[in-house]
C-alpha positions in Angstrom: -55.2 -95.6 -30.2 -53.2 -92.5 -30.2 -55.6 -91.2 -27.7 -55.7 -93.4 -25.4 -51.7 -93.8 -25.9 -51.3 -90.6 -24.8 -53.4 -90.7 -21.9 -51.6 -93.4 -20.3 -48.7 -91.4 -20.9 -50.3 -88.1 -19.3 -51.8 -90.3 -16.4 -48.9 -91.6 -15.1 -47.4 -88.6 -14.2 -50.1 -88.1 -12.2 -50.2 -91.4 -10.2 -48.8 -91.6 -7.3 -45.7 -93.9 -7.1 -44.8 -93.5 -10.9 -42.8 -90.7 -10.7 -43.3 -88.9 -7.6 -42.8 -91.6 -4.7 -46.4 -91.8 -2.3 -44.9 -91.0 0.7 -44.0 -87.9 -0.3 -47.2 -86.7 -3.1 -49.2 -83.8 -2.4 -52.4 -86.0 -2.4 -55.9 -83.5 -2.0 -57.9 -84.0 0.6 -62.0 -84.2 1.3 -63.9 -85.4 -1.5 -61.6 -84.9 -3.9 -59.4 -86.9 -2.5 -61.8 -89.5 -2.2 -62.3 -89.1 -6.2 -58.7 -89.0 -6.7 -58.0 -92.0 -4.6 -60.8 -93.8 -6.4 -59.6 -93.0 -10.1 -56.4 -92.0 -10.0 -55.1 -93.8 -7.5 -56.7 -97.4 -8.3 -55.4 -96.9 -12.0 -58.8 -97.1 -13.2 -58.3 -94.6 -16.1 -54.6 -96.2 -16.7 -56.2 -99.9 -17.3 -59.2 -98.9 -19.0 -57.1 -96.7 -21.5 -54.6 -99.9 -21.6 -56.9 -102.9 -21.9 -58.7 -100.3 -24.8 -55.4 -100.1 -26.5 -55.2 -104.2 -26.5 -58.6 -104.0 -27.8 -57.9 -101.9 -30.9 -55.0 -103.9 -31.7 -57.1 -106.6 -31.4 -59.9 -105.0 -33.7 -57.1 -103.9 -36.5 -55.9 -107.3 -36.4 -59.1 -109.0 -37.0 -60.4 -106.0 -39.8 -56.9 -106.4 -41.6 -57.6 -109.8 -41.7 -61.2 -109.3 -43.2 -59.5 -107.0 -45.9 -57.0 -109.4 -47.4 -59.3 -112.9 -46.6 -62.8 -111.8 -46.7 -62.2 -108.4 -49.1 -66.2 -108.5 -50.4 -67.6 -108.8 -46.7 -64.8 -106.3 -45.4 -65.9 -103.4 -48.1 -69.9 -104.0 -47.3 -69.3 -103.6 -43.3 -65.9 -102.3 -42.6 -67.5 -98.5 -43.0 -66.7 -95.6 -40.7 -69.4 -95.7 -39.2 -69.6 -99.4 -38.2 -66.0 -98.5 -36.5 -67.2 -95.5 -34.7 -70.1 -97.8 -32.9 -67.5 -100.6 -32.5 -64.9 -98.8 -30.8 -67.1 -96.9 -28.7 -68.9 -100.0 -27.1 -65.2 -101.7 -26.7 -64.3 -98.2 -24.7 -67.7 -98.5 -23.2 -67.3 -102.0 -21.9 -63.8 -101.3 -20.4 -65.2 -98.7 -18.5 -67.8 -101.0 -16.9 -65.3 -103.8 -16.6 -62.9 -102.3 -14.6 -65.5 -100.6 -12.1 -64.1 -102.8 -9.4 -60.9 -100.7 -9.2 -63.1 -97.7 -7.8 -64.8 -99.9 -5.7 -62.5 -101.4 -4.0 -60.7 -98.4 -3.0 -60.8 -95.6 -0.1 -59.6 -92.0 1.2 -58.9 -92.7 4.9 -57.9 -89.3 6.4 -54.8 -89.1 8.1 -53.0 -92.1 6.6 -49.8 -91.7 4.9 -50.9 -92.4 1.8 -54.6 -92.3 2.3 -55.9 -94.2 -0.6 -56.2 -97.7 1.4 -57.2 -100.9 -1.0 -60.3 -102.9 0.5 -61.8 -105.5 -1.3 -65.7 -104.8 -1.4 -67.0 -108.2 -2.8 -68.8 -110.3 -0.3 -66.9 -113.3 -0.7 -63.1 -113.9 -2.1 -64.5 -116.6 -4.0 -66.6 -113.7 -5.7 -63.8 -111.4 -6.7 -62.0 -114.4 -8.2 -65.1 -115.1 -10.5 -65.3 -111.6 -11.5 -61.4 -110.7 -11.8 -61.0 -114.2 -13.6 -64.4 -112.7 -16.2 -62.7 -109.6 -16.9 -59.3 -110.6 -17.1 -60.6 -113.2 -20.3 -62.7 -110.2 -21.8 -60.6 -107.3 -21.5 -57.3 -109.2 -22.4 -57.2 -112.8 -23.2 -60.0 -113.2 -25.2 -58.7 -110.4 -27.8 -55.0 -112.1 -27.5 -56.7 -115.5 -29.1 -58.3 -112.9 -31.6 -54.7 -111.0 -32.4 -52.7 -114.4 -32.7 -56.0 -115.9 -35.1 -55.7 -112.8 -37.2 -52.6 -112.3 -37.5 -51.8 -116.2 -38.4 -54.0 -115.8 -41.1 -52.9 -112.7 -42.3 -49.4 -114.7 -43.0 -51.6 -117.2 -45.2 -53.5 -114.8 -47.1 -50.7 -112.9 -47.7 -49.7 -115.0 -50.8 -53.2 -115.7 -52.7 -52.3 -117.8 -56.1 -56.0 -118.5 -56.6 -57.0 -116.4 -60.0 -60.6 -116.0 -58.7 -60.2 -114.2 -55.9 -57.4 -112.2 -56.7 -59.6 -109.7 -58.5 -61.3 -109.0 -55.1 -58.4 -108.6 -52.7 -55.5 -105.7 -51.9 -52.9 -105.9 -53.7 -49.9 -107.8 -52.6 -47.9 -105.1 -51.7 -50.0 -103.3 -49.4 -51.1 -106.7 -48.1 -47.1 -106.9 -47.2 -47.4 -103.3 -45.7 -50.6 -104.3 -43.2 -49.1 -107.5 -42.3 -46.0 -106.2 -41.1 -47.5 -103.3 -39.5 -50.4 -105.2 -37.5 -47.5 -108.0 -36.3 -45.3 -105.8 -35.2 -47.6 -104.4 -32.9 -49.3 -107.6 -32.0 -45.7 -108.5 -31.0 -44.9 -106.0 -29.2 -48.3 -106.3 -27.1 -47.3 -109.7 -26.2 -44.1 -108.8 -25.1 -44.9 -106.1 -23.1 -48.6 -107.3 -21.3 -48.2 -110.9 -20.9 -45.9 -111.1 -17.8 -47.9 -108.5 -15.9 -51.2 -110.1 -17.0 -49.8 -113.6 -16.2 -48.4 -113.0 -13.3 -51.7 -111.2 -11.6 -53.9 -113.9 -12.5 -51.6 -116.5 -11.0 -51.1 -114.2 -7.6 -55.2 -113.5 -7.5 -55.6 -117.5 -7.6 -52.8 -117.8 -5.6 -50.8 -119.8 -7.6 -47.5 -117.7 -6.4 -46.6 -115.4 -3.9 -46.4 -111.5 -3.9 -43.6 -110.5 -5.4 -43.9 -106.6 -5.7 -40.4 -106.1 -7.6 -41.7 -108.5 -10.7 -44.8 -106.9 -10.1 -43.6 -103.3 -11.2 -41.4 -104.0 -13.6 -44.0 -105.9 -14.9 -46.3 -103.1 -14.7 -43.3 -100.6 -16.3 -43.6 -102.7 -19.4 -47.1 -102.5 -20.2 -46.7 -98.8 -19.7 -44.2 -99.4 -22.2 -45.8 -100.4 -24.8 -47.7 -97.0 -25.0 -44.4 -95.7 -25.8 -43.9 -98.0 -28.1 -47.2 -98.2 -30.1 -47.0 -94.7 -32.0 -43.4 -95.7 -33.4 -44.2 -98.9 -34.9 -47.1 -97.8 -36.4 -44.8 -94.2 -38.1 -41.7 -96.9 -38.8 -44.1 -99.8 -40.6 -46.4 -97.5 -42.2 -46.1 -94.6 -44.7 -49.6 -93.2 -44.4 -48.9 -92.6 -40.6 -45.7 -91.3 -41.2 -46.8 -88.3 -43.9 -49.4 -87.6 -41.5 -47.2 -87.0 -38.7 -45.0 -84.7 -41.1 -48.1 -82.9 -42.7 -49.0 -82.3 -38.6 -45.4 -80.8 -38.0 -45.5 -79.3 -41.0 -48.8 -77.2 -40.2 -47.8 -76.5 -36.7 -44.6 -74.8 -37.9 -46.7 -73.2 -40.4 -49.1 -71.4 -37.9 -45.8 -70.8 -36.1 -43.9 -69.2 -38.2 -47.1 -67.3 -39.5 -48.2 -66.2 -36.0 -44.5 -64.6 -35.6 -45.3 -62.9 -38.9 -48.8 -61.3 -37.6 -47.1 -60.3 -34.4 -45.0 -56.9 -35.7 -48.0 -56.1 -38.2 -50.2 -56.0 -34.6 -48.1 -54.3 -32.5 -47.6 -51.2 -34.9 -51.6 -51.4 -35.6 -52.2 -51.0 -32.2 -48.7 -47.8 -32.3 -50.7 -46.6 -34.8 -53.9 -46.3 -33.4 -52.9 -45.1 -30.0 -51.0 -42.1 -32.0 -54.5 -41.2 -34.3 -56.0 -40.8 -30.9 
């Protein structure tokens, strides 16, 4: 999650329109502005980073739930390994799901900006089918999946039964994962649902265009990138002594590099005067 939280973050200083207004971006020209338009333009790398984000929130949520509710099935699958695969084919599938911002993109030379939107499907009727199939894989399906988890995280939090308390976390660190996986389930909501709401309404035409909701819209789901990596250091204490063992090595190899320098330098005085 990091990763991709940090790519969003990189991205959009990159995109056109973010921070540097289009009618005045240096955009390249030829193919690679073609390519540009295509994927940086069309926010293809921006959503498929996003909607991933959703989607490990939404697989936390569901293996936190596993570890305090089902604690024997969650130790015989919940492996590393098992996550590797899982997240890769969720990344995987973003990728392919949100193809249809390349596609329906173009460079037009000459045009002020020349990245020009174009639907390519052959009917309307077709781009609502797929933008309505994507838009309930990519984001509402795992929001039934966060809400389910986390709801049941708040019931199993408490477990009275004798028999099964042998098998699950302890209490307090079913406290610790509870809080940390709502807050950020919360925070998703918050910060997705009027953008996502409001572009499924104006694809089926529910509403009119409304391009100032739209971007702020759009600025809070942006947001929540932000907002990820300090809910996860402020709920949870294995994050936050990683984050200090990180800073702490840094300034390490810092301060140790400074160190080396001098020691170099008069190597290298030395060696010039041997010669």
């Amino acid at each position: 999650m990091a990763i991709a939280d940090f790519s969003i973050g990189a991205l959009i200083l990159v995109t056109p329109d973010f921070v540097i207004p289009a009618n005045i971006y240096p955009f390249p020209s030829g193919i690679f502005g073609e390519i540009f338009c295509r994927i940086i333009v069309s926010e293809y790398l921006i959503f498929t980073f996003g909607f991933y984000s959703v989607a490990i929130i939404a697989f936390i949520s569901l293996e936190r739930w596993m570890a305090i509710a089902k604690p024997i099935v969650y130790r015989h699958y919940c492996r590393a390994k098992n996550t590797k695969i899982a997240l890769s084919s969720i990344f995987l599938l973003n990728m392919i799901l949100k193809l249809s911002n390349i596609a329906n993109i173009r460079y037009v030379n000459n045009a002020m900006p020349p990245c020009m939107w174009k639907i390519t499907f052959p009917t309307a009727d077709t781009y609502v089918y797929w933008f309505t199939t994507t838009e309930i894989l990519t984001f509402f399906f795992p929001i039934i999946i966060i809400l389910c988890a986390n709801i049941n995280i708040g019931k199993w939090t408490k477990i009275r039964s004798p028999s099964r308390r042998k098998y699950t976390l302890p209490s307090h660190r079913r406290r610790k994962m509870s809080k940390m996986v709502m807050a950020a389930s919360i925070a998703l909501l918050i910060c997705w649902l009027p953008n996502e709401i409001y572009f499924t309404f104006r694809t089926l035409r529910i509403v009119p265009q409304n391009r100032t909701f739209h971007r702020s819209a759009k600025i809070l789901v942006l947001l929540n990138s932000t907002l990820n990596p300090i809910i996860y250091v402020a709920t949870n204490r294995s994050y936050r002594n990683s984050i200090v063992d990180m800073v702490h090595r840094a300034s390490h190899y810092t301060f140790t590099t400074k160190q080396q320098s001098p020691s170099s330098d008069l190597a290298c005085v030395a060696l010039e005067r041997s010669n």
